[in-house]
TIKE-123501 format. One record per residue (C-alpha): x, y, z; residue number from 1; residue in one letter. Coordinates in Angstrom, 1 decimal, decimal comma, padded with zeros to 4 digits, m for minus. Example, Ala and Ser with C-alpha at 12.3 -4.5 7.8 and 13.67 -1.06 7.14 Angstrom:
2
@xx = 012,3&yy = m004,5&zz = 007,8&n = 1&res = a
@xx = 013,7&yy = m001,1&zz = 007,1&n = 2&res = s
This chain:
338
@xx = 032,3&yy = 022,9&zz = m010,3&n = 1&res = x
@xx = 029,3&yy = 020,6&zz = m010,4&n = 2&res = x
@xx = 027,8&yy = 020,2&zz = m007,3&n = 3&res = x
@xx = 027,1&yy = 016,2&zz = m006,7&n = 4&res = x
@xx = 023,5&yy = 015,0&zz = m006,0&n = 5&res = x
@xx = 021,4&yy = 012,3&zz = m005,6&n = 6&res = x
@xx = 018,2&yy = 012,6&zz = m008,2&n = 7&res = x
@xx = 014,8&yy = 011,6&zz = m007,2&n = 8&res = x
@xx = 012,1&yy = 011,2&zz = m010,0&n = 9&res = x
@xx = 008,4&yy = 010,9&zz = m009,2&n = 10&res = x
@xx = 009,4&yy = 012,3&zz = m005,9&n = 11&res = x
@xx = 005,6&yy = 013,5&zz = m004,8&n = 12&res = x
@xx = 005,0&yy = 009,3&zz = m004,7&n = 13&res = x
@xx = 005,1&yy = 006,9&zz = m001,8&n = 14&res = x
@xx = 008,3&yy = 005,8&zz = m001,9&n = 15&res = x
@xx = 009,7&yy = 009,7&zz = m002,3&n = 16&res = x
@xx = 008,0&yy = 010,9&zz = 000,4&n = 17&res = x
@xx = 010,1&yy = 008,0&zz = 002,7&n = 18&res = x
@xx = 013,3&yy = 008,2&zz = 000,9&n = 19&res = x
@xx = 013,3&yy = 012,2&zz = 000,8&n = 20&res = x
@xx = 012,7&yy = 012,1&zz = 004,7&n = 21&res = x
@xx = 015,5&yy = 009,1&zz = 005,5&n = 22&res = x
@xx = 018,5&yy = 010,2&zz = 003,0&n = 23&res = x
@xx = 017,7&yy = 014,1&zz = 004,6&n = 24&res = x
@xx = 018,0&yy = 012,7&zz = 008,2&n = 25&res = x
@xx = 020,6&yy = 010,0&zz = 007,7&n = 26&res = x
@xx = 022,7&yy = 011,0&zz = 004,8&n = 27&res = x
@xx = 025,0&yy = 013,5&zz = 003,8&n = 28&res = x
@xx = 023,8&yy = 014,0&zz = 000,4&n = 29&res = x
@xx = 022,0&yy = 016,5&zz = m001,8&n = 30&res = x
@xx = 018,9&yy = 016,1&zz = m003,0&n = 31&res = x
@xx = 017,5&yy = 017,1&zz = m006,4&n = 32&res = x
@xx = 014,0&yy = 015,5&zz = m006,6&n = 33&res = x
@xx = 011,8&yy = 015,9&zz = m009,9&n = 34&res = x
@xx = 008,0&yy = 015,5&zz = m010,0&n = 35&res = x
@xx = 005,7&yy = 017,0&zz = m012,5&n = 36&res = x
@xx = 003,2&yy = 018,3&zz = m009,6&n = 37&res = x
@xx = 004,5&yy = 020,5&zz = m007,0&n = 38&res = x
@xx = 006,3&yy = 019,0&zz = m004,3&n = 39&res = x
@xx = 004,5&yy = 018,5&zz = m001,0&n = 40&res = x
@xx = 005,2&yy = 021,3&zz = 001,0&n = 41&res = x
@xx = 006,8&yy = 019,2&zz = 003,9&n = 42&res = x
@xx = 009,4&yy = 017,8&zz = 001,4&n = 43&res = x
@xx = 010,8&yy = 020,8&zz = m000,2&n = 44&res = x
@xx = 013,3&yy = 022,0&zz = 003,2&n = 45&res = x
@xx = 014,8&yy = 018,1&zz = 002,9&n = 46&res = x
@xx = 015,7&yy = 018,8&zz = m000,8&n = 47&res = x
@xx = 018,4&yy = 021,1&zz = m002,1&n = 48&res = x
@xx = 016,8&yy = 021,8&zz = m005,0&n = 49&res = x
@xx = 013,5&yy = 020,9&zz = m006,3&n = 50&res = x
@xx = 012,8&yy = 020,6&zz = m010,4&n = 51&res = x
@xx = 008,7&yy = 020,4&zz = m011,3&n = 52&res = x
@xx = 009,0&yy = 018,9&zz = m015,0&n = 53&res = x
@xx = 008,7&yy = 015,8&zz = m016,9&n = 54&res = x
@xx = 011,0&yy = 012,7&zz = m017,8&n = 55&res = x
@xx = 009,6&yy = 013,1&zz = m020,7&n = 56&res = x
@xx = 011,3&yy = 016,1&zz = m021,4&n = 57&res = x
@xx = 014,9&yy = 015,9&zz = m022,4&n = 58&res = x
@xx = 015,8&yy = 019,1&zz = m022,6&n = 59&res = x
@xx = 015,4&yy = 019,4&zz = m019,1&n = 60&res = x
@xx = 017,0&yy = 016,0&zz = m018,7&n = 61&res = x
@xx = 019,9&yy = 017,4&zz = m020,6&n = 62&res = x
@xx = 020,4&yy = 020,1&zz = m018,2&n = 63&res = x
@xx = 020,7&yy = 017,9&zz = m015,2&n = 64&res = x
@xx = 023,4&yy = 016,1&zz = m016,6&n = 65&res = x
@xx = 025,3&yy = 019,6&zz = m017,4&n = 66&res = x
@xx = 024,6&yy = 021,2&zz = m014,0&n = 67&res = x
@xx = 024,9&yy = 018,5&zz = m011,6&n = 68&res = x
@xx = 027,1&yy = 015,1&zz = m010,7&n = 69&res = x
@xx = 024,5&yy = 012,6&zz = m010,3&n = 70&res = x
@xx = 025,7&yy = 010,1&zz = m008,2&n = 71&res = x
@xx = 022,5&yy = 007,7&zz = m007,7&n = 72&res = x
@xx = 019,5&yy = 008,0&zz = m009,3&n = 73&res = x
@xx = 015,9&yy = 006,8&zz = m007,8&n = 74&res = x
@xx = 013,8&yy = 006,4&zz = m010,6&n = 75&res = x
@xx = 010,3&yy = 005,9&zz = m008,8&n = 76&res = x
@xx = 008,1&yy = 008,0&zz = m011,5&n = 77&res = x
@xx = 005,5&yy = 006,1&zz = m013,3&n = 78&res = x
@xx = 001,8&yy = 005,5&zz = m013,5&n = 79&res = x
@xx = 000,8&yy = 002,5&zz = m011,6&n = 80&res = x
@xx = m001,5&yy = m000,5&zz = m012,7&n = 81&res = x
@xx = m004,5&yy = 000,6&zz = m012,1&n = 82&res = x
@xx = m004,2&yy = 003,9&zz = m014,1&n = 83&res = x
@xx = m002,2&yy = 002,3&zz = m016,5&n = 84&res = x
@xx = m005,0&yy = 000,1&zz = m017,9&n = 85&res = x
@xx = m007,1&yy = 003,4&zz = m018,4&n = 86&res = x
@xx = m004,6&yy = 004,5&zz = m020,6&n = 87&res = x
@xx = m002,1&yy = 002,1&zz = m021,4&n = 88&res = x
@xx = m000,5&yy = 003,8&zz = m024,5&n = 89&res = x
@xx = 000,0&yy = 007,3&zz = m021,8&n = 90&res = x
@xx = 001,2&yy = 004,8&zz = m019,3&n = 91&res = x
@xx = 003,9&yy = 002,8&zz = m021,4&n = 92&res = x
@xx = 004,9&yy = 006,5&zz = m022,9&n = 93&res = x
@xx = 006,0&yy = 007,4&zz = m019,1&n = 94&res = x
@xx = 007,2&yy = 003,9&zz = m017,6&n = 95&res = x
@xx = 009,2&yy = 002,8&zz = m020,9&n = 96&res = x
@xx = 010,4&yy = 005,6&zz = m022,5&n = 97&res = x
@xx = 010,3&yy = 008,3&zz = m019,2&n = 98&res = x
@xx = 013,0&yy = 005,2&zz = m017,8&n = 99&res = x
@xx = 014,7&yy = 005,2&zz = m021,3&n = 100&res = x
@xx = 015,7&yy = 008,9&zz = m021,1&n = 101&res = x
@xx = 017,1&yy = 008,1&zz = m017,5&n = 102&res = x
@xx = 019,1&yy = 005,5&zz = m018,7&n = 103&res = x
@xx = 020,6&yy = 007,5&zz = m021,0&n = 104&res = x
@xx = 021,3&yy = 010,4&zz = m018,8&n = 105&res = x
@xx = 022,8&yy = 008,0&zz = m015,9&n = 106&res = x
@xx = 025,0&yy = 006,6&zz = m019,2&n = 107&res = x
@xx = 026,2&yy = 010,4&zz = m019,9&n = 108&res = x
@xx = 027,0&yy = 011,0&zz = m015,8&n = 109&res = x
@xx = 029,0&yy = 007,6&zz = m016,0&n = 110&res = x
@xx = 031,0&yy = 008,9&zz = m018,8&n = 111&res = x
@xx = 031,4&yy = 012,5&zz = m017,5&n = 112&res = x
@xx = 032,5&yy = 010,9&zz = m014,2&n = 113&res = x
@xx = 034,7&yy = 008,1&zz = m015,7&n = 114&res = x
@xx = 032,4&yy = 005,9&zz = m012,9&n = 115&res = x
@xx = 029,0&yy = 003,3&zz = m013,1&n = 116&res = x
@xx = 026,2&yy = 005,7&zz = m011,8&n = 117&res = x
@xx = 023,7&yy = 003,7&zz = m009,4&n = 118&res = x
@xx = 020,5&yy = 003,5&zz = m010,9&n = 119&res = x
@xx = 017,4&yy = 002,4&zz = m008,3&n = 120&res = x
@xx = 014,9&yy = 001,2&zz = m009,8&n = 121&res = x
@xx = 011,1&yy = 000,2&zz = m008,2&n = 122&res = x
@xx = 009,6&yy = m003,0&zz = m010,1&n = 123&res = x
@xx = 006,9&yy = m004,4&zz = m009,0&n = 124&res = x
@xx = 005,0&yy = m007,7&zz = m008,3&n = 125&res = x
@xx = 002,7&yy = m006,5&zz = m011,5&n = 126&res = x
@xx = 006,3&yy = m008,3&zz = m013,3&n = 127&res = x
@xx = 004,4&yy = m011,5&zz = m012,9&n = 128&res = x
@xx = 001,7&yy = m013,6&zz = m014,6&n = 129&res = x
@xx = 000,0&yy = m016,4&zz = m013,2&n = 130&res = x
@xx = m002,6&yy = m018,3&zz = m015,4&n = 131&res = x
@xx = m004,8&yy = m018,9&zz = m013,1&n = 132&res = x
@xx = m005,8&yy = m020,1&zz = m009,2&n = 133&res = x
@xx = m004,9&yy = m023,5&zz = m009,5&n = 134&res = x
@xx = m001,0&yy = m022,6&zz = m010,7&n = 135&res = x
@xx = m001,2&yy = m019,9&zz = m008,0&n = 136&res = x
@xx = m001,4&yy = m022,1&zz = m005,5&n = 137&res = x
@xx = 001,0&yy = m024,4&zz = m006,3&n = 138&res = x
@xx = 003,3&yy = m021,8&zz = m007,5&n = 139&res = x
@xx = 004,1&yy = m021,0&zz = m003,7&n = 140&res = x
@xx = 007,0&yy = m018,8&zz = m003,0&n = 141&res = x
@xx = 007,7&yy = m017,5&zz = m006,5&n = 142&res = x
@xx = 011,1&yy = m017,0&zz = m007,6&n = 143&res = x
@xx = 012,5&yy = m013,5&zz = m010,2&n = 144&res = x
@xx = 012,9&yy = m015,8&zz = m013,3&n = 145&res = x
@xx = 009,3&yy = m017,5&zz = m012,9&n = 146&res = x
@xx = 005,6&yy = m017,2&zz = m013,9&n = 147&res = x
@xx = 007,3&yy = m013,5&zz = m016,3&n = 148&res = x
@xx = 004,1&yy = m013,0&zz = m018,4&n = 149&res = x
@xx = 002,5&yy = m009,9&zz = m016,9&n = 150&res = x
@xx = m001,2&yy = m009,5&zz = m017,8&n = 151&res = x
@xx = m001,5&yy = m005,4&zz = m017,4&n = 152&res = x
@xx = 000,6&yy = m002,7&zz = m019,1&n = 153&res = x
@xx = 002,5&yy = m001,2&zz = m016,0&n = 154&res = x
@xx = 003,3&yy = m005,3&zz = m015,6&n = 155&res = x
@xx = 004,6&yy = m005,7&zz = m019,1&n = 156&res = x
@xx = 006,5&yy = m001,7&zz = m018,6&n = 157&res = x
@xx = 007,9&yy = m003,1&zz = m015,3&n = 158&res = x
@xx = 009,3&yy = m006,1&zz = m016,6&n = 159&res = x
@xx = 010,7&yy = m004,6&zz = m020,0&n = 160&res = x
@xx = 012,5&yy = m002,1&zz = m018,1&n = 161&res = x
@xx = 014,3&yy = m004,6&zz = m015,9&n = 162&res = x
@xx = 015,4&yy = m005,8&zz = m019,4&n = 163&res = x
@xx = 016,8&yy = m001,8&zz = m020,6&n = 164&res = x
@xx = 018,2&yy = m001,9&zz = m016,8&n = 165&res = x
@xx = 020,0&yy = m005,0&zz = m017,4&n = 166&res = x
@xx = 020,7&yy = m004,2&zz = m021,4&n = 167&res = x
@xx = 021,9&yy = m000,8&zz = m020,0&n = 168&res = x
@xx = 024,3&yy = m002,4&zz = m017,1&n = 169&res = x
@xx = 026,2&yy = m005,1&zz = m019,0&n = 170&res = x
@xx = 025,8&yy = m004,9&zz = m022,9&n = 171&res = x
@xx = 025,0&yy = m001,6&zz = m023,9&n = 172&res = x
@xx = 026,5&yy = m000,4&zz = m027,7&n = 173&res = x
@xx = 028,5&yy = m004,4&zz = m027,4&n = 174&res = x
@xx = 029,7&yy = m003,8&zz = m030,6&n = 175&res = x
@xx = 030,9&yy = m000,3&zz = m030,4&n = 176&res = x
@xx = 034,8&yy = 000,3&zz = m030,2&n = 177&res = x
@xx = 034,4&yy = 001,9&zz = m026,4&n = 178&res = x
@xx = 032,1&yy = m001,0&zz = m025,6&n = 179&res = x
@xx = 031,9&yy = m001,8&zz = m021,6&n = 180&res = x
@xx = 033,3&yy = 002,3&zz = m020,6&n = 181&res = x
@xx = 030,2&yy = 004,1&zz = m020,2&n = 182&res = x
@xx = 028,1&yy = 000,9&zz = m018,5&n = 183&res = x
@xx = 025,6&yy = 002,0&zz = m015,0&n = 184&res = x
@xx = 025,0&yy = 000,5&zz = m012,0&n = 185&res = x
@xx = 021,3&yy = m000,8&zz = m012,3&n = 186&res = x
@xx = 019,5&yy = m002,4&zz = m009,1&n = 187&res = x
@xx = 016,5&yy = m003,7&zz = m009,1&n = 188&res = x
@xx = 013,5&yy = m004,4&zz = m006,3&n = 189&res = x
@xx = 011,0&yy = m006,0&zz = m007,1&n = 190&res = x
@xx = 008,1&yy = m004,8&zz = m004,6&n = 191&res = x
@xx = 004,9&yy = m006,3&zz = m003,1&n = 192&res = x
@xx = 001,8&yy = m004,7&zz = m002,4&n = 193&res = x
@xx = 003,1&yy = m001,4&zz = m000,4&n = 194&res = x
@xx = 001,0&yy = 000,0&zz = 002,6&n = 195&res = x
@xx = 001,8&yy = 003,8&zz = 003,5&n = 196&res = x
@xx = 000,6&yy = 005,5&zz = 007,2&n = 197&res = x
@xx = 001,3&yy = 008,5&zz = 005,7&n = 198&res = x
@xx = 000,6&yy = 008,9&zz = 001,9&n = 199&res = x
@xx = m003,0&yy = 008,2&zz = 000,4&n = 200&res = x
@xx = m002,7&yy = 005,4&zz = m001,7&n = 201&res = x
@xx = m002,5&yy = 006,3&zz = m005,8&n = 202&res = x
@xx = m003,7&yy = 004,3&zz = m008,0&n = 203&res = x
@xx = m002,2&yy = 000,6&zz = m007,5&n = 204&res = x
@xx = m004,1&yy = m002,8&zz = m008,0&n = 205&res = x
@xx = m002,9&yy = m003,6&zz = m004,4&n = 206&res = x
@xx = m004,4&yy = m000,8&zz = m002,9&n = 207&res = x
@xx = m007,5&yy = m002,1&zz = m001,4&n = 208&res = x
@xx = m005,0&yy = m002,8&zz = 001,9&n = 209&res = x
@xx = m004,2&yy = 000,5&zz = 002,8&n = 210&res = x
@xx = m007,3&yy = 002,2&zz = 001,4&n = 211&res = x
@xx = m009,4&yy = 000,0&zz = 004,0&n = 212&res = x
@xx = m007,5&yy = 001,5&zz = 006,5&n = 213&res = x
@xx = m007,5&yy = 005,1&zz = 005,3&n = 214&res = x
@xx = m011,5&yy = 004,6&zz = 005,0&n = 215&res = x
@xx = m012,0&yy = 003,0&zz = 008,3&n = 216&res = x
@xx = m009,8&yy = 006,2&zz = 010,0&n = 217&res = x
@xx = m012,3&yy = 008,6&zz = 008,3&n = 218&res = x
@xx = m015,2&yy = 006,7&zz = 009,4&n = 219&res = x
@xx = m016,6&yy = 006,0&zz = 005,6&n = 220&res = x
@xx = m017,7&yy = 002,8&zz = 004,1&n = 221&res = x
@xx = m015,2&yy = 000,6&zz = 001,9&n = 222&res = x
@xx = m016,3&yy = m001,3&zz = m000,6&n = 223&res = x
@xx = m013,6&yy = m003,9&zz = m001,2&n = 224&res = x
@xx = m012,7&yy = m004,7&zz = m004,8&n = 225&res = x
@xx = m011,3&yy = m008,3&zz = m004,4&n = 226&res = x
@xx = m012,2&yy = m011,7&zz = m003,1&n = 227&res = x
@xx = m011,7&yy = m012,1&zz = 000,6&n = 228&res = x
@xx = m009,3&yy = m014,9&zz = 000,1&n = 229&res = x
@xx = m007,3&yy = m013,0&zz = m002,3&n = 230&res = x
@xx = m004,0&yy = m013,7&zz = m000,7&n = 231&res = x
@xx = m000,5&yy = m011,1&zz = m002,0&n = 232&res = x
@xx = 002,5&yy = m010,4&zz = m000,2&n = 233&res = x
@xx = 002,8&yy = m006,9&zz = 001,7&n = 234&res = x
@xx = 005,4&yy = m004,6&zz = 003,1&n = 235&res = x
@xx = 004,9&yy = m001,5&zz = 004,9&n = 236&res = x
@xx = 006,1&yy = 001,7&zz = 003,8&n = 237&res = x
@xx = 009,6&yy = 001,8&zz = 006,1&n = 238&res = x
@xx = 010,4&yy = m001,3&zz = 005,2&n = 239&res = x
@xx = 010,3&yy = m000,4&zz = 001,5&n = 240&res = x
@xx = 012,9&yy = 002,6&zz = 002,1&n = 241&res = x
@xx = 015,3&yy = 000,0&zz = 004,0&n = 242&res = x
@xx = 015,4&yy = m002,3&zz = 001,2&n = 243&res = x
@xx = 016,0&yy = m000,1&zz = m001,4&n = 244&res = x
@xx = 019,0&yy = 002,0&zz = 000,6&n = 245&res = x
@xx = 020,1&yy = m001,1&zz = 001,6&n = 246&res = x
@xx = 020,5&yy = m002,3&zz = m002,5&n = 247&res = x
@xx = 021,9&yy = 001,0&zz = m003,0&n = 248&res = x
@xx = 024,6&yy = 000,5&zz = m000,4&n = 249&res = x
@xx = 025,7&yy = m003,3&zz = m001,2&n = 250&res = x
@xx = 029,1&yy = m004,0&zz = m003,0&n = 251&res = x
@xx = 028,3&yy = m004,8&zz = m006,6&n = 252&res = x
@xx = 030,7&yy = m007,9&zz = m006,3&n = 253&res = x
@xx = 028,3&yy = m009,3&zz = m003,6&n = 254&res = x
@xx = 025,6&yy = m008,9&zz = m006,2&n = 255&res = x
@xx = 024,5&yy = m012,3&zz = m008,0&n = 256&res = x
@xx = 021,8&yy = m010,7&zz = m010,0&n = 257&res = x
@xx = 020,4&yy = m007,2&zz = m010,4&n = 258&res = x
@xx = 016,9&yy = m007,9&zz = m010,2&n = 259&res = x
@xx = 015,5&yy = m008,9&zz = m006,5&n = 260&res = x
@xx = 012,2&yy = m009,8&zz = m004,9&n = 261&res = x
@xx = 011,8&yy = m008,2&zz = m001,2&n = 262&res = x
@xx = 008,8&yy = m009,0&zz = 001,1&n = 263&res = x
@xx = 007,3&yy = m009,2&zz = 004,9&n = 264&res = x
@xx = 003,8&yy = m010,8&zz = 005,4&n = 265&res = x
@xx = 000,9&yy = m011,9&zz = 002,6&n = 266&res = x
@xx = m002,5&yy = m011,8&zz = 004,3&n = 267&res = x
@xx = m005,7&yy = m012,8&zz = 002,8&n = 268&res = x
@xx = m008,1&yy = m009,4&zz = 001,7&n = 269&res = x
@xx = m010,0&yy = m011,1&zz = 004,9&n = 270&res = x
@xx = m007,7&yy = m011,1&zz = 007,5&n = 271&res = x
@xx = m006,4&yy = m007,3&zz = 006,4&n = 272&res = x
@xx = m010,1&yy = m006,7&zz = 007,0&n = 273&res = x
@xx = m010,3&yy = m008,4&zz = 010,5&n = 274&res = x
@xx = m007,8&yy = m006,1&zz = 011,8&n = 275&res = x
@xx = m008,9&yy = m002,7&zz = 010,4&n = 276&res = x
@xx = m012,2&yy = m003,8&zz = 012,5&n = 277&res = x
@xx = m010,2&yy = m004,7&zz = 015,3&n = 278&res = x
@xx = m008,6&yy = m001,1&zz = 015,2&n = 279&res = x
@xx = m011,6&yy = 000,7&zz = 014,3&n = 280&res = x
@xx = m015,0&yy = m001,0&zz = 015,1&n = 281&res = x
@xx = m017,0&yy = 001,3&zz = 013,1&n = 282&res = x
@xx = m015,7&yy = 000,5&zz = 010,6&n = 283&res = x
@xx = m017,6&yy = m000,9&zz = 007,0&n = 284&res = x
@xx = m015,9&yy = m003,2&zz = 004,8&n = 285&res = x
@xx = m017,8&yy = m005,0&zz = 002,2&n = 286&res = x
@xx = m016,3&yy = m007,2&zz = m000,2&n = 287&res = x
@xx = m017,7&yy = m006,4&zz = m004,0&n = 288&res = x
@xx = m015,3&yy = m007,8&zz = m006,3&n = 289&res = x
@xx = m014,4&yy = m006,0&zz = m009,7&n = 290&res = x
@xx = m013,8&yy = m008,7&zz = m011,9&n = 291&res = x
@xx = m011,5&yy = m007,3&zz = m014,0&n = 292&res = x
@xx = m009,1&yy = m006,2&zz = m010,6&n = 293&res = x
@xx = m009,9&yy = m009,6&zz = m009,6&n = 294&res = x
@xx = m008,0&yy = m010,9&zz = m012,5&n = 295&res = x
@xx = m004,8&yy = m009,1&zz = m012,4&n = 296&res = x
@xx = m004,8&yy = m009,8&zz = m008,7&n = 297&res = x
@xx = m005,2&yy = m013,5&zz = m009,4&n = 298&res = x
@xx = m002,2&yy = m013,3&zz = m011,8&n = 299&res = x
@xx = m000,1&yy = m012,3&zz = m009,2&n = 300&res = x
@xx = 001,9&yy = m014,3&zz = m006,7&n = 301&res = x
@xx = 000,3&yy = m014,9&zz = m003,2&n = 302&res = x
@xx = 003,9&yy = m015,1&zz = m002,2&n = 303&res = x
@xx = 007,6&yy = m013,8&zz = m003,7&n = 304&res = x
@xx = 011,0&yy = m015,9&zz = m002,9&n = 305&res = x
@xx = 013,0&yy = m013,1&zz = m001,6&n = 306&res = x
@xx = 016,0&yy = m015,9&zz = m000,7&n = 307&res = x
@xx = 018,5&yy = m014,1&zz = m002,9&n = 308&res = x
@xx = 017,9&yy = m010,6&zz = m001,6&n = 309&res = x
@xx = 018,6&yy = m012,4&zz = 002,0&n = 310&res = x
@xx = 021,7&yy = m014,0&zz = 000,6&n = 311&res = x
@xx = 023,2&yy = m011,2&zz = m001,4&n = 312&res = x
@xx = 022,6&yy = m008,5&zz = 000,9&n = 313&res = x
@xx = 020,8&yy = m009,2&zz = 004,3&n = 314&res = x
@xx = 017,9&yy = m008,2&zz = 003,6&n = 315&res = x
@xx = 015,4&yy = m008,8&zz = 006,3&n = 316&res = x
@xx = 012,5&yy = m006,9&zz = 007,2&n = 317&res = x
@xx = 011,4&yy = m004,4&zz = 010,3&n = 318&res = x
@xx = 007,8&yy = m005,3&zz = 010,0&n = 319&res = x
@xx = 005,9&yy = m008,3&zz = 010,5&n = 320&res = x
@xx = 002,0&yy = m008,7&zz = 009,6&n = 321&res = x
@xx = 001,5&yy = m008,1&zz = 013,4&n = 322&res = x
@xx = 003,9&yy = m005,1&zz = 014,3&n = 323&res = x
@xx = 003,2&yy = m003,8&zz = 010,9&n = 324&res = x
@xx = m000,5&yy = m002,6&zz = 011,6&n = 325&res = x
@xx = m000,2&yy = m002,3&zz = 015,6&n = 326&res = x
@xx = 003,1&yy = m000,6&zz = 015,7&n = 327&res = x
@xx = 003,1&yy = 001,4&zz = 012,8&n = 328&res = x
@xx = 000,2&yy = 002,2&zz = 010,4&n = 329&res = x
@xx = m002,7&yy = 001,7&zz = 012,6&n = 330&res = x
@xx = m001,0&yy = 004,3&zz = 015,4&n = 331&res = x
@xx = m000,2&yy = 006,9&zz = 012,5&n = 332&res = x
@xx = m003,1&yy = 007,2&zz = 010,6&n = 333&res = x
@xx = m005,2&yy = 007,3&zz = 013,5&n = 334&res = x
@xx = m003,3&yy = 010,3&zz = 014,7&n = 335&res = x
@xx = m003,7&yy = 011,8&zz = 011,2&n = 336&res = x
@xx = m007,4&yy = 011,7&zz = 010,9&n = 337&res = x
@xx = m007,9&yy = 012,4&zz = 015,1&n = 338&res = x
């Protein structure tokens, strides 16, 4: 008999670290999580069984879907913005067609299982394109179906695989006889700029918030790469976890839409800096734009509608801008670097 799991990709990342420890300590599930580096060694007691290997590689994917009943998949693999623009054809292999292949295995677990398997899927602000400063401002708080032309390729990847989610959930093979039998159960968060106490940031355009802190812990200089009045919605780490268990755990008939914005608090690059001084005196933060970071940055909202998530499933964060840095990520990372 198959044993039933829940499946993790990219479970070395951010969000995995948080969502290994919560569903361990909180659910009674089994985890199978699936990274291609080794998984950190404080994750591997929380998982029942730990897979290093690629989404890429479907013969392995086909062996999931033979060994296990995967209830809910997390699919937080991919290469983030930054990296992606190093090596956008790499990056769109991974994010489009790494998601592809889990699409298709959470379509062969729905028909095994004669049920929609939930698929959790991590967007991102990156989803976005905003021509410039003058229609960012006057954007305000920007709603899912706005401002959609992404100028990076982990944007344009993000978006196009809300589109297979959606494709995937409600009109996948329309015109075949068994149409509508084999459909998922895609959700979607759109995520702002996420700050981790615990994990070193990876790789994201949105990084220069928690790698401020990080360098200000370890007493080194930080040069920051935007403007200080570059303004983007935030959410610390726990928060992130909440929202997407919470997704996850919502009735589908309370669901309006399958794609939704979250946030908490959008400070200006300025005011993240004022408080890392506050925390850490010592601390060096200079502000020495990159211009081409600047300009996805600029294409992004200073502020997401998260109304419908609110609405739909009562969503509503932990974490404020204050308790956010003073309660949690300012406490924690200076306990790790003591």
């Amino acid at each position: 008999m198959r044993k039933e799991v829940v499946l993790i990709t990219g479970a070395n990342g951010e969000i995995g670290h948080g969502l290994i420890h919560h569903l361990s300590k909180h659910r009674d599930v089994m985890i199978v999580a699936l990274d291609v580096q080794p998984l950190d060694e404080k994750l591997t007691h929380h998982c029942h069984r730990f897979i290093q290997g690629d989404i890429l590689d479907q013969m392995l994917l086909g062996r999931l879907v033979v060994e296990y009943e995967i209830r809910t998949i997390y699919h937080l693999a991919s290469i983030l913005s930054t990296k992606a623009e190093y090596n956008p054809e790499t990056a769109h292999r991974i994010n489009v067609e790494g998601t592809l292949n889990l699409l298709r295995l959470a379509v062969e677990q729905s028909q095994w299982q004669g049920r929609p398997v939930k698929f959790m899927y991590p967007s991102s602000i990156a989803a976005y394109g905003i021509p410039n400063l003058q229609c960012k401002e006057a954007a305000g708080r920007v709603k899912e179906d706005e401002w959609l032309a992404p100028v990076t390729m982990y944007g344009c990847n993000k978006l196009y695989c809300e589109h297979l989610g959606r494709y995937y959930s409600r009109h996948y093979r329309q015109l075949a006889a068994d149409s509508g039998q084999a459909t998922i159960d895609f959700r979607c968060i759109r995520f702002p700029g996420l700050i981790s106490a615990y994990t070193i940031p990876t790789g994201g355009t949105s990084d220069y918030a928690p790698e401020m802190l990080h360098a200000a812990a370890q007493n080194e200089d930080y040069d920051c790469f935007v403007r200080e009045d570059t303004r983007l919605p935030f959410m610390a780490m726990p928060d992130a976890i909440k929202s997407l268990l919470m997704l996850e755990e919502a009735p589908r008939e309370s669901l309006s839409q399958l794609i939704y914005n979250v946030t908490s608090f959008n400070p200006t690059a300025r005011e993240i800096a004022e408080i890392v001084k506050g925390a850490f005196p010592q601390s060096q933060i200079r502000f020495r734009p990159h211009p081409s970071r600047q300009r996805i940055v600029d294409s992004w909202p200073a502020d997401v509608n998260d109304d419908a998530a609110q609405k739909d499933w009562g969503w509503k964060p932990d974490y404020n801008q204050e308790n956010a840095f003073q309660e949690y990520l300012i406490p924690v990372i200076q306990k790790r670097y003591a």
